[in-house]
C-alpha positions in Angstrom: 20.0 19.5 -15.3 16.9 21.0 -13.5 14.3 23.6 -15.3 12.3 25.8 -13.9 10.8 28.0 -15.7 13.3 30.0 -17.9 16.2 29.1 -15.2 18.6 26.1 -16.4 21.2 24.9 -13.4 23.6 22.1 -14.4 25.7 20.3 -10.9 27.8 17.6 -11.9 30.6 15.7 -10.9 34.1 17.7 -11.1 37.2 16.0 -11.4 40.5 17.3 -11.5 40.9 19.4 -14.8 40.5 23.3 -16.0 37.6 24.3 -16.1 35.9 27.9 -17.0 32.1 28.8 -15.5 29.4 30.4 -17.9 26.1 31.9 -16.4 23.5 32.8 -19.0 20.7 34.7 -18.2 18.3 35.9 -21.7 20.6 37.1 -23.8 23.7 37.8 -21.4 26.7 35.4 -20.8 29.6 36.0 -18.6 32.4 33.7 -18.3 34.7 33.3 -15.4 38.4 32.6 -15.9 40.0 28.9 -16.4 40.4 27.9 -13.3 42.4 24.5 -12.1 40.6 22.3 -9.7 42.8 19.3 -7.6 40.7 17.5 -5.4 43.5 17.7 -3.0 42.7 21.5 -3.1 39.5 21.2 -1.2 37.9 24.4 -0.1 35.8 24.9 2.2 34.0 28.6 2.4 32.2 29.6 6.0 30.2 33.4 5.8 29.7 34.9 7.4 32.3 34.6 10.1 31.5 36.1 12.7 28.0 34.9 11.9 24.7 35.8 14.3 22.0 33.4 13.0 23.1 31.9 9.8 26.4 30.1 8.4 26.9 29.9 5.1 28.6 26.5 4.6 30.4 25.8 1.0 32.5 23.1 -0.5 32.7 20.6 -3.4 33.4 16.5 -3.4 34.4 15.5 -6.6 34.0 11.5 -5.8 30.9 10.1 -4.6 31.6 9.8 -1.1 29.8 9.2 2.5 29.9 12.8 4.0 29.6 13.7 7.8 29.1 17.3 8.7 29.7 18.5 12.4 30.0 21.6 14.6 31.9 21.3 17.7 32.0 23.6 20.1 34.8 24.5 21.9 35.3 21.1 24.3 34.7 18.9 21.3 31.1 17.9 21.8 29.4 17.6 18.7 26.6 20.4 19.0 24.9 19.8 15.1 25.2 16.6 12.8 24.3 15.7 9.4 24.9 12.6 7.5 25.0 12.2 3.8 25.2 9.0 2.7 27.2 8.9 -0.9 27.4 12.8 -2.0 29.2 14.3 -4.5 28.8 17.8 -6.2 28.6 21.1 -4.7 27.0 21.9 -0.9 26.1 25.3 -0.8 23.8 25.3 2.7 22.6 28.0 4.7 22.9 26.6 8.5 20.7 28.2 11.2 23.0 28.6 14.3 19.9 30.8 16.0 20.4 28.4 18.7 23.9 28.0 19.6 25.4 30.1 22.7 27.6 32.9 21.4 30.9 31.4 21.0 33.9 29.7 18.6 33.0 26.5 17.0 34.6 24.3 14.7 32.7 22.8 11.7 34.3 19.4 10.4 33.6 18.2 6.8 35.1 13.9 7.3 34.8 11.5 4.4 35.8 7.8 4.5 39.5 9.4 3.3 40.0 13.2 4.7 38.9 15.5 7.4 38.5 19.3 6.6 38.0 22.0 10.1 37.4 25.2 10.1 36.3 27.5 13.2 33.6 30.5 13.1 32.6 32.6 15.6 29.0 33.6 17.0 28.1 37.0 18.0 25.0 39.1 19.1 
């Protein structure tokens, strides 16, 4: 749990189970609805897509796992890498793609046991 301020954020480890989301904020709450999470129901969110100078990149690891992050373009060279060593909890990254040529691409999320892809699209 980190505090700044009057702001409380909690990121903890999911497992599989029901689970319901609360955000306070002074004297407000709103709750989500029970949702079910499987880890073999990994999501992975990309926005925008088409993108121009940002990806927002999105997913959760519920087990403590070595995590390799890499956009491809379309002849399978690896273009942008990131390693994180034993991660687990939510990513939630903003990825500057300023850079890249104005193309399709495919992002790959690989732990020791899976391999997620996903393409996106950059446009002028």
């Amino acid at each position: 749990m980190v505090r700044a301020q009057e702001e409380e954020r909690k990121l903890e480890a999911f497992t599989d189970g029901n689970y319901q989301l609360t955000i306070r904020f002074d004297s407000c709450e709103i709750e989500s609805e029970v949702f079910t999470l499987e880890n073999s129901d990994y999501r992975l969110h990309l926005f925008p897509n088409p993108a121009i100078n940002a990806l927002n990149v999105q997913f959760l690891i519920g087990e403590q796992e070595d995590l390799n992050i890499r956009i491809l373009n379309t002849l399978g060279q690896v273009v942008r890498q990131w390693n994180y060593p034993g991660f687990i909890g939510q990513y939630n990254e903003s990825i500057d793609v300023s850079g890249l040529a104005r193309e399709l691409y495919f992002i790959q999320i690989e732990t020791p046991n899976r391999m997620y892809t996903a393409k996106f699209i950059l446009i002028d």
